[in-house]
Backbone as CSV, one residue per row, in Angstrom:
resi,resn,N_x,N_y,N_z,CA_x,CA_y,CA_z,C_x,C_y,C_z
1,UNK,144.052,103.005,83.130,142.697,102.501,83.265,142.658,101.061,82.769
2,UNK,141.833,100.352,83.213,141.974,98.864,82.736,141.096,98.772,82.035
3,UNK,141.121,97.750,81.157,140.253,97.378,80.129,139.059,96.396,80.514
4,UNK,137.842,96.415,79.668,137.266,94.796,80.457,137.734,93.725,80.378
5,UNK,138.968,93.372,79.710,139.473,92.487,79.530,139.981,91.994,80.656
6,UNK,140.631,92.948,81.334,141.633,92.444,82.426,140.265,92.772,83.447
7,UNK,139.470,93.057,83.035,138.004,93.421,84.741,137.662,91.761,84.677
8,UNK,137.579,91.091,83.655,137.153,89.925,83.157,138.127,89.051,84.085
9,UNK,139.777,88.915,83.738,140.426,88.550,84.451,140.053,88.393,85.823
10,UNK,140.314,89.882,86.636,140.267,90.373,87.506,139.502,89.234,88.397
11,UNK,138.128,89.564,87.846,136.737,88.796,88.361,136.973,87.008,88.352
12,UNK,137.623,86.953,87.513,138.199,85.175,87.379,139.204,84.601,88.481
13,UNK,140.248,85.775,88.509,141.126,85.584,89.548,140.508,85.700,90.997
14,UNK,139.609,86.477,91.533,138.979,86.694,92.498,138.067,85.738,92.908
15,UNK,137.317,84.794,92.099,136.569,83.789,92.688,137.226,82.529,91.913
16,UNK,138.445,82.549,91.556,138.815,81.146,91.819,138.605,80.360,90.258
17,UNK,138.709,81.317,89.481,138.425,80.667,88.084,140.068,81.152,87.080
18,UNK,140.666,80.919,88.107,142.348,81.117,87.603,142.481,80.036,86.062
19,UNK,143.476,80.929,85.558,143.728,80.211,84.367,145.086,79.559,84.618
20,UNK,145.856,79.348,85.764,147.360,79.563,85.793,147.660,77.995,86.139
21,UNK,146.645,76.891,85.734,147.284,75.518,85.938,148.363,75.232,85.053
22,UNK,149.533,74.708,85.537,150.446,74.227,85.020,150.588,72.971,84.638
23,UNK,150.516,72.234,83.666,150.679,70.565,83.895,152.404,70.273,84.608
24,UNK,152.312,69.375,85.173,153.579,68.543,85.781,154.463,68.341,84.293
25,UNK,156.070,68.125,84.890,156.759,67.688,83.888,156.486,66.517,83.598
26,UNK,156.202,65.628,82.409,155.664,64.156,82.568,156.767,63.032,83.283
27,UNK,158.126,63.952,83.333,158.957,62.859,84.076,159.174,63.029,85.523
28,UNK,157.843,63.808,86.346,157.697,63.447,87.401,156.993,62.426,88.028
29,UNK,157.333,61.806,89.138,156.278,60.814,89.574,154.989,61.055,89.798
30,UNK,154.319,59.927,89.726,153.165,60.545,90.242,152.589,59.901,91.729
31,UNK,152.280,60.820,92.691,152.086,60.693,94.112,151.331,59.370,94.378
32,UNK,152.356,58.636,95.113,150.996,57.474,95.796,150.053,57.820,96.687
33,UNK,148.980,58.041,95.934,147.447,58.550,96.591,147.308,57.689,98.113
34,UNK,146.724,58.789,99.203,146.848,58.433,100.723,145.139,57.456,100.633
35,UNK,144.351,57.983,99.866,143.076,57.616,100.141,142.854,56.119,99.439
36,UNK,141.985,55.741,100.022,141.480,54.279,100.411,140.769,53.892,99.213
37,UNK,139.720,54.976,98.791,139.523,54.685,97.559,139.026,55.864,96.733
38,UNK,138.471,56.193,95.642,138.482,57.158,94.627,136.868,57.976,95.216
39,UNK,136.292,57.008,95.791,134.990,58.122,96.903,135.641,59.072,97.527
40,UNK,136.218,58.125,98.148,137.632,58.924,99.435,137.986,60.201,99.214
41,UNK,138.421,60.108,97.978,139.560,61.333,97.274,138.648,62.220,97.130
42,UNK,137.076,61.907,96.034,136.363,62.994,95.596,135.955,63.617,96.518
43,UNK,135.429,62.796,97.707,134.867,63.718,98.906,135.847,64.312,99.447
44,UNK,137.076,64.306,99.378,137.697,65.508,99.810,138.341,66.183,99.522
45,UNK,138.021,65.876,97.918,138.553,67.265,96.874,136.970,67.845,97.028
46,UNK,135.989,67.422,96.892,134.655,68.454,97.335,134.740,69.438,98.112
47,UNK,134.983,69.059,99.541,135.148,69.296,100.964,135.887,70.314,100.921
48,UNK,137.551,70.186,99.781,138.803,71.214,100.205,138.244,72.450,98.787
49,UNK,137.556,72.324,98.090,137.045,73.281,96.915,135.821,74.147,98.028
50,UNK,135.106,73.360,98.321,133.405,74.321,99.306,133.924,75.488,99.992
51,UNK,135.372,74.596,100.472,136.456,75.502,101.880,136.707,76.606,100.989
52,UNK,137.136,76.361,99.698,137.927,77.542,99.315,137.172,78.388,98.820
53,UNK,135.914,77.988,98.118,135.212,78.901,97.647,134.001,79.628,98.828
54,UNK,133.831,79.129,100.393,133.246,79.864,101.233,134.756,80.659,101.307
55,UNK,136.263,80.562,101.561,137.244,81.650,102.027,136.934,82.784,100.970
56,UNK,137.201,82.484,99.894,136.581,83.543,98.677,135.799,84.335,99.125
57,UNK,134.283,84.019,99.097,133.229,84.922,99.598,133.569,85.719,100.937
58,UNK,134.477,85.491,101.402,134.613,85.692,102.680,136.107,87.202,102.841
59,UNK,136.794,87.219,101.416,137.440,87.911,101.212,136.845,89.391,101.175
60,UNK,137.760,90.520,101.996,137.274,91.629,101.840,138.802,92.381,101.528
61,UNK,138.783,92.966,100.430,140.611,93.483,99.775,141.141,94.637,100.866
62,UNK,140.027,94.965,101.744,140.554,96.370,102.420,141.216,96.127,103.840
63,UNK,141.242,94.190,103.557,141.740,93.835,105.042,142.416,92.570,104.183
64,UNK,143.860,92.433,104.680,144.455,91.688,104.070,144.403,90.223,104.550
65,UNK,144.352,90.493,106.118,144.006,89.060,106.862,143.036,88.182,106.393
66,UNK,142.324,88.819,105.773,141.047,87.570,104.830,141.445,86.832,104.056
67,UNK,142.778,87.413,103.766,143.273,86.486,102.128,144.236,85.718,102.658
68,UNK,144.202,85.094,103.874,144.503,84.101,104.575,143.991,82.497,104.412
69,UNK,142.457,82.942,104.570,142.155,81.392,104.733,141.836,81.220,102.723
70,UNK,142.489,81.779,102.305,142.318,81.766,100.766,143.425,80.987,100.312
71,UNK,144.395,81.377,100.479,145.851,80.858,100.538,146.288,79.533,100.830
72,UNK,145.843,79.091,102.279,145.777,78.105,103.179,145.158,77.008,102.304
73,UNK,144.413,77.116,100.991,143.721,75.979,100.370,144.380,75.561,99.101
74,UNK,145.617,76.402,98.632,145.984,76.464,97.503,147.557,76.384,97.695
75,UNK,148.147,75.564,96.626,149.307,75.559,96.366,149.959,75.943,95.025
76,UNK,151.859,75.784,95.190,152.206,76.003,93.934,152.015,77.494,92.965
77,UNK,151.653,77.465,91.616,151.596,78.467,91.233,150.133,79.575,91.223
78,UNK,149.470,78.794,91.936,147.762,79.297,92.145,148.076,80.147,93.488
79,UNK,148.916,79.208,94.457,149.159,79.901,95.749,149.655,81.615,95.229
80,UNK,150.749,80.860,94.654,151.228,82.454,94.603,150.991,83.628,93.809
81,UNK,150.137,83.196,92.689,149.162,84.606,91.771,148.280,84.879,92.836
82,UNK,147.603,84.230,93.816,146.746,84.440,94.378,147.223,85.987,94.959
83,UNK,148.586,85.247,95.698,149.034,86.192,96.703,150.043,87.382,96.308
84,UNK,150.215,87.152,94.711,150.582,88.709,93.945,148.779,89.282,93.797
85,UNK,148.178,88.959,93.307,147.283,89.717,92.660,146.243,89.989,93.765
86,UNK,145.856,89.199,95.056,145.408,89.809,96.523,146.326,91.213,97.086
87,UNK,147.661,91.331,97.000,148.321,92.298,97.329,148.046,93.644,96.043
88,UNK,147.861,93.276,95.274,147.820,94.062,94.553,146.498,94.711,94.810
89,UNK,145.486,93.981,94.631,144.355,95.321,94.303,143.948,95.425,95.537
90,UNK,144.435,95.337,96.882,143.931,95.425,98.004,145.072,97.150,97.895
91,UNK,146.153,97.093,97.412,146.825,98.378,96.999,146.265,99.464,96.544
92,UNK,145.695,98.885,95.309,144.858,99.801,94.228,143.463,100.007,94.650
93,UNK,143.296,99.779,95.908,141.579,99.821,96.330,140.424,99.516,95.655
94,UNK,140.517,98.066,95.437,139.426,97.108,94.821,138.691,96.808,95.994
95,UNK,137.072,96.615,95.034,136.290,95.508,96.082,135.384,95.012,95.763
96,UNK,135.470,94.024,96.165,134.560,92.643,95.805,132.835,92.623,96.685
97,UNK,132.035,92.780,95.554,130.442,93.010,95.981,130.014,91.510,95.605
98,UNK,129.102,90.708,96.932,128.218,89.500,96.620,129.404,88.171,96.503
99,UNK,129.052,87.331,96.511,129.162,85.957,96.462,129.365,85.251,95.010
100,UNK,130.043,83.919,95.074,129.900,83.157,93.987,129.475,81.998,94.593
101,UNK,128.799,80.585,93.924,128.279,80.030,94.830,128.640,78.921,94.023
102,UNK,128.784,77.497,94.296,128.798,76.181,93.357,127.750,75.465,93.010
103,UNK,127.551,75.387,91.705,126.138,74.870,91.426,125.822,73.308,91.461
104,UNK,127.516,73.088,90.707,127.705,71.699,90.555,128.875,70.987,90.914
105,UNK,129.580,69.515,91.108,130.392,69.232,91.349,131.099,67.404,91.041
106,UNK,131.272,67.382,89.640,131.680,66.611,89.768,132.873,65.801,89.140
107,UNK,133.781,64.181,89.168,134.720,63.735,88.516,135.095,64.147,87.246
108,UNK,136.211,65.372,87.304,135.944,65.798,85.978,136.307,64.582,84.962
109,UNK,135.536,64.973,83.669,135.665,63.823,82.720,136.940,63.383,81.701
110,UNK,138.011,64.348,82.269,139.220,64.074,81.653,139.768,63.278,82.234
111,UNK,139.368,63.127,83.293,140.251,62.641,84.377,140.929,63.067,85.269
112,UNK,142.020,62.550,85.579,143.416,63.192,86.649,144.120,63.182,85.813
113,UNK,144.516,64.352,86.035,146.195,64.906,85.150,147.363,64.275,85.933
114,UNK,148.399,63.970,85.606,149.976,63.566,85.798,149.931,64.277,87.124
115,UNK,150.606,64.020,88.335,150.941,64.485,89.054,149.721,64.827,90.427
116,UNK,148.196,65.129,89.653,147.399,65.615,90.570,146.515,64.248,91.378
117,UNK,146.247,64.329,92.696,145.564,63.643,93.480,143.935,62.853,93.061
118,UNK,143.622,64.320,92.539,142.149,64.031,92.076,141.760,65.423,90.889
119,UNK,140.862,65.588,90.613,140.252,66.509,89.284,139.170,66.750,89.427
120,UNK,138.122,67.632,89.261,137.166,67.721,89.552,136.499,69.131,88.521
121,UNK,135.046,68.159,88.024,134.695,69.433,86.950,133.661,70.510,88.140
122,UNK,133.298,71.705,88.249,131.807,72.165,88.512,131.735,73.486,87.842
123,UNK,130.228,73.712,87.964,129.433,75.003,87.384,129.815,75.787,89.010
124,UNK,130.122,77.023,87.997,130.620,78.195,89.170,129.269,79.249,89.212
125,UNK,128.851,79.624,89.232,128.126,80.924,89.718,128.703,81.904,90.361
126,UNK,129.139,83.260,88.897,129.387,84.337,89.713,128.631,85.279,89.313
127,UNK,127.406,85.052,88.863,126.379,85.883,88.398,126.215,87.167,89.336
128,UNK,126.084,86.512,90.797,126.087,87.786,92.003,127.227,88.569,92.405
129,UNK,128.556,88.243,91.627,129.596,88.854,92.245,130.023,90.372,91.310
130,UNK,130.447,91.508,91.735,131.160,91.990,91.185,132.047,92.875,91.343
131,UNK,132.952,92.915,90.693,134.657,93.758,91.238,134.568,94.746,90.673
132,UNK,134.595,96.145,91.638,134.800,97.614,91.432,136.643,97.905,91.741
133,UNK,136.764,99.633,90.896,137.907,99.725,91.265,137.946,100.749,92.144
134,UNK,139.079,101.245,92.648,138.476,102.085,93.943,137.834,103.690,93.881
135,UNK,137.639,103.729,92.107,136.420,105.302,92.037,135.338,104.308,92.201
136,UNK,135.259,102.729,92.534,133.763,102.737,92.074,133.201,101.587,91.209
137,UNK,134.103,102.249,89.867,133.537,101.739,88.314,133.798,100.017,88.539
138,UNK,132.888,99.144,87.936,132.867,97.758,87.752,134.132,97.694,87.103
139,UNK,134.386,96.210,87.146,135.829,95.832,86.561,135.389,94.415,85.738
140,UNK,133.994,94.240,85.797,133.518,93.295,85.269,133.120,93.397,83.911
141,UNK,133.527,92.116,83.439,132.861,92.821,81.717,131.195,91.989,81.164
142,UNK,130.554,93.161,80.412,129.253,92.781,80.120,128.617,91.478,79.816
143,UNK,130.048,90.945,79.388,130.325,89.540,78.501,130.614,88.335,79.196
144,UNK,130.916,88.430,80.692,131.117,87.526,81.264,129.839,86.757,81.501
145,UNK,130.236,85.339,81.607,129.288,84.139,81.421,128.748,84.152,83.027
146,UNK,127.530,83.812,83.281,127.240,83.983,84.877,127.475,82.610,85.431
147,UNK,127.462,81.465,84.786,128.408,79.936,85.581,129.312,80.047,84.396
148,UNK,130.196,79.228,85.589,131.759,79.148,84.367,131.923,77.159,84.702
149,UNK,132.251,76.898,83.291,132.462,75.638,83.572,133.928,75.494,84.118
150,UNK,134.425,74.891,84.985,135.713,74.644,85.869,135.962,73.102,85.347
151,UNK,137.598,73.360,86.051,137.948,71.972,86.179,139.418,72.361,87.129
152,UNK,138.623,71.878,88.311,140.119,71.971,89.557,141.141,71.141,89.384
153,UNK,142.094,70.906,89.921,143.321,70.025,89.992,143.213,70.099,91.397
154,UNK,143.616,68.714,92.110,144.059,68.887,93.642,145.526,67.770,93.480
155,UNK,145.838,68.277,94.992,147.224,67.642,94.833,147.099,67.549,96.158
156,UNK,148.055,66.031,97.052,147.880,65.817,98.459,148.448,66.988,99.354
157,UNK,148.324,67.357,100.483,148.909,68.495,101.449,148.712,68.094,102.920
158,UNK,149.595,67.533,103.584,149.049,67.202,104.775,149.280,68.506,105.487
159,UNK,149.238,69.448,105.082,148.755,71.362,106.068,147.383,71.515,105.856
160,UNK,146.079,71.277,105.541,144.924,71.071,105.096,144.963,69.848,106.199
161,UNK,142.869,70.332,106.321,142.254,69.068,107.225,141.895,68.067,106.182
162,UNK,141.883,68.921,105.230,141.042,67.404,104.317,142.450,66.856,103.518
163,UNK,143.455,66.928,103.121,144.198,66.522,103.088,144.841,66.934,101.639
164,UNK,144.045,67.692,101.491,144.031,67.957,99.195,144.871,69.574,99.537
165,UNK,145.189,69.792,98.706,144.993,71.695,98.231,145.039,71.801,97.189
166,UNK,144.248,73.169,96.690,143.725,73.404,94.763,145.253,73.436,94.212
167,UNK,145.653,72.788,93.396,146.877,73.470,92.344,146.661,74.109,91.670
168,UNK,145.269,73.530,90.450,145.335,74.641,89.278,143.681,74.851,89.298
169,UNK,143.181,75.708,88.822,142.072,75.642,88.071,141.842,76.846,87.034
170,UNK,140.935,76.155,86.226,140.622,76.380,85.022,139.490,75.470,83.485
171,UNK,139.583,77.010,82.737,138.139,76.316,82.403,138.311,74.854,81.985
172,UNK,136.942,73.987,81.601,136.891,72.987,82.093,137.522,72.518,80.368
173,UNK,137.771,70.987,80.407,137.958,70.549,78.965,137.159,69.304,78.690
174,UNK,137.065,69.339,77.089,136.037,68.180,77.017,134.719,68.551,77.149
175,UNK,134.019,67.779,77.324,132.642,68.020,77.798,132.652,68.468,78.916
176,UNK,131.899,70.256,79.048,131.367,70.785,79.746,130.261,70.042,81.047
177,UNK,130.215,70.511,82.420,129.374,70.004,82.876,127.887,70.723,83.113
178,UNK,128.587,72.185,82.563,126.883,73.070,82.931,127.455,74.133,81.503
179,UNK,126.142,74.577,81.179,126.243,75.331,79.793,126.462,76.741,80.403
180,UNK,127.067,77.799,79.767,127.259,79.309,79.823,126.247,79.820,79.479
C-alpha cells in the first residue's frame, strides 16, 4: 500500500512538478543560444511549458498513447522518470481525475542555470487534480499545497516546434512567485 507520501509524489510526478532536475557538470559548455533575444527565448519556453502542461491534462494512464505528446516536450532525465513512472502506474491501474492549470509565468529569478537555454518560475494549480489507485482510494495527500511554486529548466531541441524541451523542474528557489 502506498503511503501519502509517495500519493504526494505520485501527484507531483503526474502534473509536472518533478523533483529530478539535475544541474550540468560545471565543465560543460554552455549552448550558444539560437534566439535573437531573451523575449525570444521566454516566449518559447512559455509556449513549450502551456504544450506540456495541456499534454498532461490530456493524459489518461489506461491508454498509453497519451503519454506521448508528454514525452515529446521533455528531455534527459525528466524524459525518462516520466516514461518509468507513466509505465508504471498505467500497470498498477492509476488515474488521473481533473486538470492542473498555470496561474503564472515568469523569468525565474535565479536565473539560468549552467547549461539550460532559459528558466522560468510559475504558480501551478493542481487544486482540481487528483490521483486514485486502481481500488479507487486517492493517492493524494491532505497536505498538498493547491499552487506549487515551480521553476522549469529548458534546454534547446530542434525535435520541438518551439525549439526548447523541459529538462528539469522543480520547486522554485529564492523568492517564490505565488504563495502556497
Amino acid at each position: 500500500m502506498m503511503t501519502r507520501w509517495t500519493g504526494t509524489l505520485l501527484l507531483a510526478l503526474v502534473t509536472g512538478a518533478l523533483l529530478t532536475g539535475c544541474a550540468p557538470d560545471a565543465s560543460e559548455p554552455t549552448p550558444t543560444p539560437s534566439f535573437s533575444s531573451d523575449e525570444e527565448a521566454f516566449a518559447a519556453a512559455e509556449a513549450t511549458y502551456r504544450a506540456y502542461v495541456d499534454a498532461l491534462n490530456q493524459v489518461d494512464l489506461s491508454d498509453p498513447a497519451t503519454f506521448e505528446p508528454v514525452y515529446a516536450w521533455t528531455t534527459g532525465d525528466l524524459n525518462a522518470s516520466d516514461r518509468t513512472n507513466y509505465s508504471r502506474w498505467h500497470a498498477e491501474g492509476y488515474r488521473i481525475l481533473g486538470d492542473a492549470s498555470i496561474l503564472s509565468l515568469s523569468p525565474a529569478p535565479a536565473g539560468v542555470s549552467p547549461g539550460a537555454a532559459v528558466s522560468l518560475a510559475t504558480c501551478y494549480d493542481v487544486s482540481g487534480v487528483d490521483v486514485l489507485d486502481a481500488s479507487g482510494a486517492s493517492l493524494v495527500d491532505e497536505s498538498r499545497p493547491d499552487v506549487q511554486s515551480l521553476e522549469i529548466q529548458f534546454v534547446e531541441d530542434t525535435e520541438t516546434t518551439t525549439g526548447l524541451a523541459i529538462e528539469s523542474i522543480g520547486p522554485a528557489t529564492g523568492e517564490t512567485p505565488c504563495s502556497n
